[in-house]
C-alpha positions as protocol buffer text, in pm:
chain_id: "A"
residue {
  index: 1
  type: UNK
  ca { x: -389 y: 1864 z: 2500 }
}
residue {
  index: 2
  type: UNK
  ca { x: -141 y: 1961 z: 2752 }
}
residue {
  index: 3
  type: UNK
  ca { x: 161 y: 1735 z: 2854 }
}
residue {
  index: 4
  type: UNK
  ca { x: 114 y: 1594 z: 2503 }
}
residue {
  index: 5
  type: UNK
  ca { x: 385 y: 1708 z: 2227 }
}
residue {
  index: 6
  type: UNK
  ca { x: 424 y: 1689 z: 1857 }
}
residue {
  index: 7
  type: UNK
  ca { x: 764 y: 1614 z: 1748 }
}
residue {
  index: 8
  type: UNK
  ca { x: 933 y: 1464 z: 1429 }
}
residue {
  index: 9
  type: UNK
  ca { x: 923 y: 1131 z: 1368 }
}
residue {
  index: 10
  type: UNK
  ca { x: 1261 y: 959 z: 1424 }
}
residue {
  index: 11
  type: UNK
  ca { x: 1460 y: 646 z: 1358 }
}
residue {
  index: 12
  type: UNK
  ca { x: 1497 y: 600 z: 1769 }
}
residue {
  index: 13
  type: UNK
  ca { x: 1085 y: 635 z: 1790 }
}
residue {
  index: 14
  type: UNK
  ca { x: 1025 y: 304 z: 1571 }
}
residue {
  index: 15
  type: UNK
  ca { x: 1063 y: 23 z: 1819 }
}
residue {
  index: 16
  type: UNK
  ca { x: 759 y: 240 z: 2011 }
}
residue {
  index: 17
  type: UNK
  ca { x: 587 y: 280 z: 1706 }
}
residue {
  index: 18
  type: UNK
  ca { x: 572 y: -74 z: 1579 }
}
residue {
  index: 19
  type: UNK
  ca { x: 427 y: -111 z: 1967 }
}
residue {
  index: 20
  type: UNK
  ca { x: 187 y: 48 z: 1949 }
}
residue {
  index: 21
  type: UNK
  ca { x: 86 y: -70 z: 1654 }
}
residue {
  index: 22
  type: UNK
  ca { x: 100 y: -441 z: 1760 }
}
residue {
  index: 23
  type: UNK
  ca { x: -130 y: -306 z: 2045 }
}
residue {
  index: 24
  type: UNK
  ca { x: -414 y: -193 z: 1788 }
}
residue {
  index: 25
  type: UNK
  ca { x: -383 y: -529 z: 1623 }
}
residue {
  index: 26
  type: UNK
  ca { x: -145 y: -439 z: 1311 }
}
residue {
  index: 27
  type: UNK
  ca { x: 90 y: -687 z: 1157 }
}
residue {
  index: 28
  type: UNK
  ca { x: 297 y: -453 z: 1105 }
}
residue {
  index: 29
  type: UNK
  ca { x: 728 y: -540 z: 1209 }
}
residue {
  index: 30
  type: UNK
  ca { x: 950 y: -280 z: 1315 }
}
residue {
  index: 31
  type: UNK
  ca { x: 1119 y: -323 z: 986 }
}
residue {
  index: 32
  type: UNK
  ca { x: 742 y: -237 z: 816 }
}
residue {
  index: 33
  type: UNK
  ca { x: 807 y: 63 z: 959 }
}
residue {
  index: 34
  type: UNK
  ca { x: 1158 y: 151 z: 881 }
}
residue {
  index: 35
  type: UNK
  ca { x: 1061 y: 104 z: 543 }
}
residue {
  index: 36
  type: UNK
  ca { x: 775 y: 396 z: 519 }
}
residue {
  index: 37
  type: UNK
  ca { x: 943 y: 607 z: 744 }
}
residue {
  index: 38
  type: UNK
  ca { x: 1283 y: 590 z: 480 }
}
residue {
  index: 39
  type: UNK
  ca { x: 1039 y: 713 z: 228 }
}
residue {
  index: 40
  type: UNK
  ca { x: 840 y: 965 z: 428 }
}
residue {
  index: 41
  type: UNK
  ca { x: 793 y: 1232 z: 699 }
}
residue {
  index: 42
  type: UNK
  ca { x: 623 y: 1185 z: 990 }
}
residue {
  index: 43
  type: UNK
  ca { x: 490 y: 1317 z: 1340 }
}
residue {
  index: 44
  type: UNK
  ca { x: 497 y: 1130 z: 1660 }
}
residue {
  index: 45
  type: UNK
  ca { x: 303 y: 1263 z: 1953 }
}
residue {
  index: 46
  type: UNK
  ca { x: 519 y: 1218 z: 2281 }
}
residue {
  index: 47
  type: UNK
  ca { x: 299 y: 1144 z: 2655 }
}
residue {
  index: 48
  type: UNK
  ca { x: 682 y: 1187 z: 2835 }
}
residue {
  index: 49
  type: UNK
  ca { x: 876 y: 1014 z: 2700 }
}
residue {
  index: 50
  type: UNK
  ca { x: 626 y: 746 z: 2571 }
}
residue {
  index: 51
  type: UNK
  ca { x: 499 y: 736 z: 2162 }
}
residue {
  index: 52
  type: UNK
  ca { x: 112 y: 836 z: 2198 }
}
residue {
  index: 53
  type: UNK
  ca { x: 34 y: 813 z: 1846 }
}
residue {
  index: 54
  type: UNK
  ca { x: 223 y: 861 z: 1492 }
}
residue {
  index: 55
  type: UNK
  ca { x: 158 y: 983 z: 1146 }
}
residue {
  index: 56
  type: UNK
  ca { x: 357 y: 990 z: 837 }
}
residue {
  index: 57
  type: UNK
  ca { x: 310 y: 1129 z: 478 }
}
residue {
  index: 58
  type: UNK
  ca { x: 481 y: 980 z: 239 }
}
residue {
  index: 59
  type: UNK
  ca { x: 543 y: 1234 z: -147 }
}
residue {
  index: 60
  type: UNK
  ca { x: 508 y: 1094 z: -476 }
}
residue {
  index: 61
  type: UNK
  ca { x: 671 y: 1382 z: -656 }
}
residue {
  index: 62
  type: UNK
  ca { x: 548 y: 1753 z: -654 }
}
residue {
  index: 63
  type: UNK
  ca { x: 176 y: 1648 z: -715 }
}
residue {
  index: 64
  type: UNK
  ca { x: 101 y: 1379 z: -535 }
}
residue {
  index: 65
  type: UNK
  ca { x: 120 y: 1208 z: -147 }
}
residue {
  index: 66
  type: UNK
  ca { x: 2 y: 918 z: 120 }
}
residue {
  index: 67
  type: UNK
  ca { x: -96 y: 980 z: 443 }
}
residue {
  index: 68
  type: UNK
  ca { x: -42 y: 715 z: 675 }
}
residue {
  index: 69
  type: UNK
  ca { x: 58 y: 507 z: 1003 }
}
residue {
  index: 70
  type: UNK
  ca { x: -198 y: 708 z: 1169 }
}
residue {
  index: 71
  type: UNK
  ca { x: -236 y: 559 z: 1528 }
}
residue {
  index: 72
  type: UNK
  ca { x: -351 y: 681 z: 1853 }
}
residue {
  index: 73
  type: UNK
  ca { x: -349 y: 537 z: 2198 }
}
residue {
  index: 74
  type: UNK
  ca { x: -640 y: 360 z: 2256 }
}
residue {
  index: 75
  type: UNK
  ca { x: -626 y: 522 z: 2640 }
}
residue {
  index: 76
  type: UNK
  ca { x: -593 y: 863 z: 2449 }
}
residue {
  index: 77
  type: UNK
  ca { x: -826 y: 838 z: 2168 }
}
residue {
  index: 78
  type: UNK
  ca { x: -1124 y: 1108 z: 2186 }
}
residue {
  index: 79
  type: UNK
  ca { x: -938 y: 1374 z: 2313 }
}
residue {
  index: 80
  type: UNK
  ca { x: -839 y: 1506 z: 1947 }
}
residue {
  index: 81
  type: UNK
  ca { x: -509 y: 1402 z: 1900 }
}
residue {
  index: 82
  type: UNK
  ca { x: -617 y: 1243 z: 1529 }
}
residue {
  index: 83
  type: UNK
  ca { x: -732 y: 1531 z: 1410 }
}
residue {
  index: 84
  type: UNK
  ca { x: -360 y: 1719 z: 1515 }
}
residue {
  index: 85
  type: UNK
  ca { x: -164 y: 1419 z: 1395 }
}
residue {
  index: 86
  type: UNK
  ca { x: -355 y: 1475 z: 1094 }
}
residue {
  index: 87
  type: UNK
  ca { x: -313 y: 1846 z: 1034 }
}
residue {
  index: 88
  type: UNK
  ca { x: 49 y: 1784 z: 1099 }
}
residue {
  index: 89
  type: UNK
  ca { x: 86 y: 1509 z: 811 }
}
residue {
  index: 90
  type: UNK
  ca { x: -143 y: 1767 z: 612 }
}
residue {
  index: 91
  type: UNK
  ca { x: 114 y: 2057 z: 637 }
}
residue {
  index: 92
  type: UNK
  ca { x: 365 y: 1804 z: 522 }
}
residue {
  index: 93
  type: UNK
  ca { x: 198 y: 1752 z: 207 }
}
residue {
  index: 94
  type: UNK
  ca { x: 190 y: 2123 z: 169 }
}
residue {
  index: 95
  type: UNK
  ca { x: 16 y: 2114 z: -185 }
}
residue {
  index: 96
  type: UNK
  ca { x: 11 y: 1780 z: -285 }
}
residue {
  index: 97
  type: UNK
  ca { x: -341 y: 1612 z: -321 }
}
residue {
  index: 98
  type: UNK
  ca { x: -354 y: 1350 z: -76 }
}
residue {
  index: 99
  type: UNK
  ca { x: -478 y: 1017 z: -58 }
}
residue {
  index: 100
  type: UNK
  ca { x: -523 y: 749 z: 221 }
}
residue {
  index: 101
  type: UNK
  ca { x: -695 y: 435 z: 285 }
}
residue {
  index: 102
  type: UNK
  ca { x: -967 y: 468 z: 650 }
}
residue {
  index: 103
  type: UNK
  ca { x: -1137 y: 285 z: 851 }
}
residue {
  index: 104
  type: UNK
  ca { x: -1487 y: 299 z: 951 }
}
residue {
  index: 105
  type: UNK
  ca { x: -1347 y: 464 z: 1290 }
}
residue {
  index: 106
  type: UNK
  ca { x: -1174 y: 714 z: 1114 }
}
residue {
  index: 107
  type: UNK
  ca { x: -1416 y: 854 z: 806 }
}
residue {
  index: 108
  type: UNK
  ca { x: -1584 y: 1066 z: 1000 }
}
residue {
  index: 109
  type: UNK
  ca { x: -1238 y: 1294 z: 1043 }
}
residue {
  index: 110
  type: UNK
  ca { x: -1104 y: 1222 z: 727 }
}
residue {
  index: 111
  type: UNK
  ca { x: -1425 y: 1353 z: 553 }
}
residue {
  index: 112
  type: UNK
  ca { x: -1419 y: 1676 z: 804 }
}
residue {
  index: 113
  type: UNK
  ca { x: -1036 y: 1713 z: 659 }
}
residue {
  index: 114
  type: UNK
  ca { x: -1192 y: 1744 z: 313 }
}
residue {
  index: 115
  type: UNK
  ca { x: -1134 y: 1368 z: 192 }
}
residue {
  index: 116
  type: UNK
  ca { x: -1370 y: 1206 z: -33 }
}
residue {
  index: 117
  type: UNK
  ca { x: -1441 y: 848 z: -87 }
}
residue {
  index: 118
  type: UNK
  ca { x: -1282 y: 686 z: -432 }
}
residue {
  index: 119
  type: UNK
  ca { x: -1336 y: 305 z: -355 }
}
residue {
  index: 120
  type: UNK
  ca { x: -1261 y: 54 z: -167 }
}
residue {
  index: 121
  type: UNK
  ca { x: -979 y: -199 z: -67 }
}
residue {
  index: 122
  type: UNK
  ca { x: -1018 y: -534 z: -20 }
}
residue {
  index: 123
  type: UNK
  ca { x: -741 y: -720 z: 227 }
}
residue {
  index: 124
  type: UNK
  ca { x: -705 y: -1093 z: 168 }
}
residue {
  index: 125
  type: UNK
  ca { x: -488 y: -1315 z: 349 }
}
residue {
  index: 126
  type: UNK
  ca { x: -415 y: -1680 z: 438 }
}
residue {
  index: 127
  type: UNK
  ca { x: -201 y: -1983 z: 351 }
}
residue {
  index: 128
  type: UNK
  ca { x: -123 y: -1984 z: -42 }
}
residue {
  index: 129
  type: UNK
  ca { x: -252 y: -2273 z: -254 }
}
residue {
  index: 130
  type: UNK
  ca { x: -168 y: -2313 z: -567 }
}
residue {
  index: 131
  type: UNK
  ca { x: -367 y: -2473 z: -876 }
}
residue {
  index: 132
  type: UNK
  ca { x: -87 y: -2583 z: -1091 }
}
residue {
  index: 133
  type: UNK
  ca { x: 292 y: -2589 z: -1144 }
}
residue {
  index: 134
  type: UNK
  ca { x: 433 y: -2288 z: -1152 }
}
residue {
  index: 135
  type: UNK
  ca { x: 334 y: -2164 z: -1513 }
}
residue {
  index: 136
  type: UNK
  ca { x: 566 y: -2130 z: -1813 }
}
residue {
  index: 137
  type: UNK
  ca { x: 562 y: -1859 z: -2034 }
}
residue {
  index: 138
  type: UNK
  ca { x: 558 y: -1496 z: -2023 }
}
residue {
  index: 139
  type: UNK
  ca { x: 609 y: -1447 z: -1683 }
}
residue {
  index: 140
  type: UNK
  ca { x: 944 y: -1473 z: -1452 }
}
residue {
  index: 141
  type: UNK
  ca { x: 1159 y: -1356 z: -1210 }
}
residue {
  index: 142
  type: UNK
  ca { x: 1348 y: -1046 z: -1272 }
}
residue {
  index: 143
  type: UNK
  ca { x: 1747 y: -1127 z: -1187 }
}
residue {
  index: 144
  type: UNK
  ca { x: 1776 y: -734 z: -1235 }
}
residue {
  index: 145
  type: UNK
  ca { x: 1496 y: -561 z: -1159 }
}
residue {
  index: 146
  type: UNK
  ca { x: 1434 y: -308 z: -1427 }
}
residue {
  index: 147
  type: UNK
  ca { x: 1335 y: -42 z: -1273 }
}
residue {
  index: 148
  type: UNK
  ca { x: 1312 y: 254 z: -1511 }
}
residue {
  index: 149
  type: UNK
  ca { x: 1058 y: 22 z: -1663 }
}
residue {
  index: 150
  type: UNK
  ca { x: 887 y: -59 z: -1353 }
}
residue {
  index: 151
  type: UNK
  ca { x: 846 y: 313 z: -1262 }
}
residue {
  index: 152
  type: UNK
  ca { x: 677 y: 452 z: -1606 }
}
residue {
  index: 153
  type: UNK
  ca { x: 470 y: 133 z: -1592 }
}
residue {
  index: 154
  type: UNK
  ca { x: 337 y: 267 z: -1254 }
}
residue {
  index: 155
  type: UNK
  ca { x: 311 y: 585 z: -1342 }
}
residue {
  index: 156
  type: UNK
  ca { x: 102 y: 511 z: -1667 }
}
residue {
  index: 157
  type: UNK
  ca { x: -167 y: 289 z: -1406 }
}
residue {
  index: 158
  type: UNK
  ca { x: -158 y: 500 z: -1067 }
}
residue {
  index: 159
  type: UNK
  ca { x: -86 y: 894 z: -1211 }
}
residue {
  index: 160
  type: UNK
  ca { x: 176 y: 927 z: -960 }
}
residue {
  index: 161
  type: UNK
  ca { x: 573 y: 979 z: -960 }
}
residue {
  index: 162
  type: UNK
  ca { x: 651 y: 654 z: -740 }
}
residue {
  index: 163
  type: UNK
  ca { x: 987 y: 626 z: -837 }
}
residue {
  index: 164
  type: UNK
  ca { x: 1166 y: 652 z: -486 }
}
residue {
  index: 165
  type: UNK
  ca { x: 859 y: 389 z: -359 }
}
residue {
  index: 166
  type: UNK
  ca { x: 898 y: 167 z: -682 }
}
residue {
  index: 167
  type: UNK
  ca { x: 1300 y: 152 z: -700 }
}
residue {
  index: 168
  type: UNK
  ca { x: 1285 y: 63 z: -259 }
}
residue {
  index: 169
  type: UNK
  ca { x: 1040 y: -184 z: -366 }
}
residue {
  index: 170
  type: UNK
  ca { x: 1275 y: -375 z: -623 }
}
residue {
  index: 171
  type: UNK
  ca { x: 1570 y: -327 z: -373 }
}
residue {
  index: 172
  type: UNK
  ca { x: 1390 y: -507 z: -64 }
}
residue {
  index: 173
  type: UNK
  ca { x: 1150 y: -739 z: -269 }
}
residue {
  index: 174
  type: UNK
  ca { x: 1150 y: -953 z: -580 }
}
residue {
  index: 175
  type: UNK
  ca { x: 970 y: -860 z: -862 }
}
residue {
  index: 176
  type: UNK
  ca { x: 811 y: -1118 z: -1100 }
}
residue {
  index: 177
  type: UNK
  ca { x: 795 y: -925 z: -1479 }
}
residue {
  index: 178
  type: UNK
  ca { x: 582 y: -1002 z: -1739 }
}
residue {
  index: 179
  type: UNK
  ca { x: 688 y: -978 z: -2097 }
}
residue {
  index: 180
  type: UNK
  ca { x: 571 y: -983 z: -2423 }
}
residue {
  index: 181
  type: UNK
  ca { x: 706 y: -844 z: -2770 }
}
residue {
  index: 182
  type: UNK
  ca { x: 1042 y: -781 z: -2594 }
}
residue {
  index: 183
  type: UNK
  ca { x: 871 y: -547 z: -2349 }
}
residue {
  index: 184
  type: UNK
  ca { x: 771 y: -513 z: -2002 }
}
residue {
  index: 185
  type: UNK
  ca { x: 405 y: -496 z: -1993 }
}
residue {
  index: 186
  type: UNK
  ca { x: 333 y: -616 z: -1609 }
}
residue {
  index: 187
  type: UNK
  ca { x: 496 y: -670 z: -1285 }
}
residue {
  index: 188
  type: UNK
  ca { x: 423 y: -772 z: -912 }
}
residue {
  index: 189
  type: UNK
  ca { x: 683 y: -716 z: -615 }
}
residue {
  index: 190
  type: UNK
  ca { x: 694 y: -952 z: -300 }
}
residue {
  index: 191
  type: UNK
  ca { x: 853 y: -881 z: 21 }
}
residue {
  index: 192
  type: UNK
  ca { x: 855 y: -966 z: 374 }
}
residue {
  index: 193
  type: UNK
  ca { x: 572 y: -814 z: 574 }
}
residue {
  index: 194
  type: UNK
  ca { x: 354 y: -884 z: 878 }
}
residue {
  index: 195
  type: UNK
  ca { x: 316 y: -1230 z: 938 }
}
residue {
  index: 196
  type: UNK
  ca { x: 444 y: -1353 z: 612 }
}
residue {
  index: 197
  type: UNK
  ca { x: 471 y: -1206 z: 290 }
}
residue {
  index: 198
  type: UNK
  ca { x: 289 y: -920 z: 57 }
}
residue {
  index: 199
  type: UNK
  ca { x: 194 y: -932 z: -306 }
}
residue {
  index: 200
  type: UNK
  ca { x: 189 y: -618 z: -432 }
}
residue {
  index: 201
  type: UNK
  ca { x: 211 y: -401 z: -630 }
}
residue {
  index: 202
  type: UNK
  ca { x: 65 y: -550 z: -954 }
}
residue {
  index: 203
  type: UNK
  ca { x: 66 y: -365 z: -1232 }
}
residue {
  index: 204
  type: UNK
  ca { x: -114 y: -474 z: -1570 }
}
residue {
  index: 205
  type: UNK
  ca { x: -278 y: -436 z: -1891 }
}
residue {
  index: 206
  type: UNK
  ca { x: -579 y: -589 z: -1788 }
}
residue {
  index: 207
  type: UNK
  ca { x: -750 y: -894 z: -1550 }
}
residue {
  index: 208
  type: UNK
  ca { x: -569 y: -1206 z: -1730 }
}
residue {
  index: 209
  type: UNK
  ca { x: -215 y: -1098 z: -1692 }
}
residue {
  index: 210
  type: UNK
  ca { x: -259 y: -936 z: -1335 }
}
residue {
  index: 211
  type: UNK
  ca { x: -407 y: -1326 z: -1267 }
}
residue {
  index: 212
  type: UNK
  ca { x: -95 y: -1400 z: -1430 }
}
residue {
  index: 213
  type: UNK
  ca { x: 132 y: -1222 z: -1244 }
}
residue {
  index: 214
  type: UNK
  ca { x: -15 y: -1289 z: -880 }
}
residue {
  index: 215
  type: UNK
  ca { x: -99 y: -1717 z: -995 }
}
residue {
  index: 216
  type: UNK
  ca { x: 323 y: -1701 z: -1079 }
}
residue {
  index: 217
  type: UNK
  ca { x: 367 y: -1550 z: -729 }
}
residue {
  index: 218
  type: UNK
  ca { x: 146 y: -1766 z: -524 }
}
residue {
  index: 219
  type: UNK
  ca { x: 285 y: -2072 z: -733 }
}
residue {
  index: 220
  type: UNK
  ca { x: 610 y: -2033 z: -604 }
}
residue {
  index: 221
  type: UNK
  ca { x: 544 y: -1964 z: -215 }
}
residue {
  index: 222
  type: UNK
  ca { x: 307 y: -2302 z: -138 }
}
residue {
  index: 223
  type: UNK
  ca { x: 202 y: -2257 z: 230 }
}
residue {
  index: 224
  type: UNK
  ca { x: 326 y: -1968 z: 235 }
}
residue {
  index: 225
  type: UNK
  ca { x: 152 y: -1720 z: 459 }
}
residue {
  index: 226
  type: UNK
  ca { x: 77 y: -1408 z: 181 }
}
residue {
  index: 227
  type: UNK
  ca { x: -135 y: -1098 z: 195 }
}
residue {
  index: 228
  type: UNK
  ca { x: -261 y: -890 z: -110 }
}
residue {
  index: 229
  type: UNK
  ca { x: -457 y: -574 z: -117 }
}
residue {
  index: 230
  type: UNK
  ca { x: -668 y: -452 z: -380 }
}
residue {
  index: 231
  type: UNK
  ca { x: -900 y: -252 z: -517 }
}
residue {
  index: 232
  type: UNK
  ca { x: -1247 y: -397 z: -468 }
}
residue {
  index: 233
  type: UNK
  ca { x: -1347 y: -298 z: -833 }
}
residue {
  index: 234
  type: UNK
  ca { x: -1083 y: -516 z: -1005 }
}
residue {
  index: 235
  type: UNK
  ca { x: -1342 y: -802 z: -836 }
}
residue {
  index: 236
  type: UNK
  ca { x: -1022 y: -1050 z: -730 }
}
residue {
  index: 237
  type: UNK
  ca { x: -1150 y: -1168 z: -457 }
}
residue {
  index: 238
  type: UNK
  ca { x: -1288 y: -1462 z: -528 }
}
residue {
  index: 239
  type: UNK
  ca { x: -1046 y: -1630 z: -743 }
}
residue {
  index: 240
  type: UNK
  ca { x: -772 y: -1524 z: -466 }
}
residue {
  index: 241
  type: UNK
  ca { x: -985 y: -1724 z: -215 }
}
residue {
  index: 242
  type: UNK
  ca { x: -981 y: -1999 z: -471 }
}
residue {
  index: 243
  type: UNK
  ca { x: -596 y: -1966 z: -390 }
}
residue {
  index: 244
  type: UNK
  ca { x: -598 y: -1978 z: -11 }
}
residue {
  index: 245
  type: UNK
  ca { x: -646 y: -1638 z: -8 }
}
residue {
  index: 246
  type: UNK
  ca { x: -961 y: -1512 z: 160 }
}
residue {
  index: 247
  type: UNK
  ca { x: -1086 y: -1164 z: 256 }
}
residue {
  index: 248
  type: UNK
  ca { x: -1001 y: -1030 z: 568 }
}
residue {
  index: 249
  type: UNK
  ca { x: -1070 y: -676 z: 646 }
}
residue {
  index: 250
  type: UNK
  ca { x: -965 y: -404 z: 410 }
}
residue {
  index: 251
  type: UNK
  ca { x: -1076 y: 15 z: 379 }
}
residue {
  index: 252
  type: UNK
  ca { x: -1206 y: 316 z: 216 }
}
residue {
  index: 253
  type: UNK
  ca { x: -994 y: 458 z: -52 }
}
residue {
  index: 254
  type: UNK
  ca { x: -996 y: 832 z: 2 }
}
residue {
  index: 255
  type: UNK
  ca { x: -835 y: 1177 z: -156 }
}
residue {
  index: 256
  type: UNK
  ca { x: -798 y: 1497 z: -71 }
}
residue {
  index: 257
  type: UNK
  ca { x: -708 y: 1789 z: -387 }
}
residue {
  index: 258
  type: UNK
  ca { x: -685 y: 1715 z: -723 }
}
residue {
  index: 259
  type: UNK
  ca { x: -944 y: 1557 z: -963 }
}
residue {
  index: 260
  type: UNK
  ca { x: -1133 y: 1324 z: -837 }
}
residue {
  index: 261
  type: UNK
  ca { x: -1158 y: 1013 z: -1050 }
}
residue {
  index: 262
  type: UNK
  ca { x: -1452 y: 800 z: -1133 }
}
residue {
  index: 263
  type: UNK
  ca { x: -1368 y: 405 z: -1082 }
}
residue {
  index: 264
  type: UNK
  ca { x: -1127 y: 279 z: -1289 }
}
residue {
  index: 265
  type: UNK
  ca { x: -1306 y: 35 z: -1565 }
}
residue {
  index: 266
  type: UNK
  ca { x: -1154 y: -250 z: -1603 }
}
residue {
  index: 267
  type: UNK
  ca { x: -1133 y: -366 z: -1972 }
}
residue {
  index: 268
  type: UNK
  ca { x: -1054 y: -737 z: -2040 }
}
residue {
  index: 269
  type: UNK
  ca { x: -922 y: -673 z: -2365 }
}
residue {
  index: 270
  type: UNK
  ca { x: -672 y: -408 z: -2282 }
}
residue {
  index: 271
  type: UNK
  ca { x: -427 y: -302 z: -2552 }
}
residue {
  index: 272
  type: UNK
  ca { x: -47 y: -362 z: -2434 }
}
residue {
  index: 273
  type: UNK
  ca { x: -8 y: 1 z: -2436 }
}
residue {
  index: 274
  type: UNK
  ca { x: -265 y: 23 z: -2111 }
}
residue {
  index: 275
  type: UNK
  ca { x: -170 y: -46 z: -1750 }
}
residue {
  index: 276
  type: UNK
  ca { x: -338 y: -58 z: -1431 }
}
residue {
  index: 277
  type: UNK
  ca { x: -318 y: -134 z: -1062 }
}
residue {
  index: 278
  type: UNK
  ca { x: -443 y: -472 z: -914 }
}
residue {
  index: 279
  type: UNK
  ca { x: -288 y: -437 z: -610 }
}
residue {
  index: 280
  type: UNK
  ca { x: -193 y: -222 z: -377 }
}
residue {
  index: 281
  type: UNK
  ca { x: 226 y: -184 z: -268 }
}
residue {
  index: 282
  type: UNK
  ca { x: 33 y: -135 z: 73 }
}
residue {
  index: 283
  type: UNK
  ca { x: -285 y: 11 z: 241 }
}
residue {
  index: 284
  type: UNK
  ca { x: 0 y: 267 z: 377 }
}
residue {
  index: 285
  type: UNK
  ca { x: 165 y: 354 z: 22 }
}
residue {
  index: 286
  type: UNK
  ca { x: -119 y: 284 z: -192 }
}
């Protein structure tokens, strides 16, 4: 579209950026987005001197990457300036299979592009409430976060090499750990984001000590204003509502390359040696 350039996303387009955003109704702060960009590359699209629209991808290793922060001016959209902010964060990628999390408004480009649905994402929000005391036990707060831990942990539950994304995490957030038998065997991060705070993510043998790990987390923030996101086939939605909660919106879990995976089962007696993701670190970072 002419008058309309692509450039690289930079440090001095961010306070734009998080403008936009706040235009299309995200929660996202400025600092939301320092924090992706730091682990990413990105594309704005420039109108002037104005920020039209943005996309970022972020790598997990050689194999693996998130494509996100895709926004266009609502004045702009329908002129295809997705689908070049898109094949912009695509290049990025270069071979990586690539995964993202859409919106109704935007399947229809992302399954041109060659993604394919994998699930779903459930967003829930809201005041926390907790049942009990904070629980004793097996779960804590990590005074030092450890992170080579943390990162095989992930990698064992997501497939990916998050360790830039994971080690960020622990630097900005606190992590809550979950031991047993002298080992790590689950953890969940919160940090600032939005309007409040984000859970996320959780990483666990199985259903009981990812309720675990989130019930610790909301125990200790009551009335605090927390988000979580996660997948719709770990079926936590409910019992987060139970905890203040509730559903709000969410997306379709998508990838590009690479296998394609069936849903995860979720098995309730999961050996200590298993681990999987009940939440999200974001919709943007999966």
């Amino acid at each position: 579209m002419a008058g309309i350039e692509l450039r690289d996303f930079a440090p001095g387009h961010l306070d734009e950026a998080a403008a936009l955003s706040r235009a299309a109704g995200w929660p996202h702060r400025r600092e939301d987005w320092a924090l992706v960009l730091s682990l990413s590359r990105g594309s704005v699209l420039l109108d002037g001197d104005r920020v039209a629209g943005t996309a970022l991808t972020t790598p997990y290793g050689d194999g693996d990457a998130t494509i996100n922060m895709v926004i266009v001016d609502e004045a702009l959209r329908g002129r295809g300036l997705g689908r070049r902010l898109m094949d912009a964060a695509l290049a990025a990628a270069g071979d990586r299979a690539c995964r993202l999390v859409a919106t109704e408004d935007g399947l229809p480009l992302y399954e041109k592009l060659g993604f394919r649905a994998t699930g779903a994402v459930v967003q829930s929000q809201g005041e926390a409430r907790p049942h009990d005391a904070i629980p004793a036990g097996e779960v804590a707060w990590a005074e030092a976060p450890p992170v080579a831990d943390l990162v095989a942990l992930d990698r064992a539950a997501c497939g990916m090499d998050r360790a830039a994304l994971i080690g960020r995490l622990a630097q900005v957030g606190r992590v809550a750990l979950l031991r047993r038998g002298g080992a790590v065997r689950g953890f969940a991060v919160l940090r600032r984001f939005g309007r409040g705070e984000v859970i996320g993510p959780v990483v666990a043998a199985g259903p009981d000590d990812a309720r675990a790990l989130i019930g610790f987390v909301i125990a200790t923030r009551p009335g605090a204003f927390l988000r979580i996101d996660t997948p719709r086939e770990r079926d936590l939605a409910s019992w987060l509502a139970g905890h203040g909660l509730v559903p709000a919106g969410g997306g379709i879990a998508m990838r590009r390359g690479g296998d394609i995976p069936p849903v995860a089962q979720v098995h309730t007696s999961a050996s200590a040696a298993q681990a999987h993701t009940f939440a999200l670190a974001a919709q943007a970072l999966g």
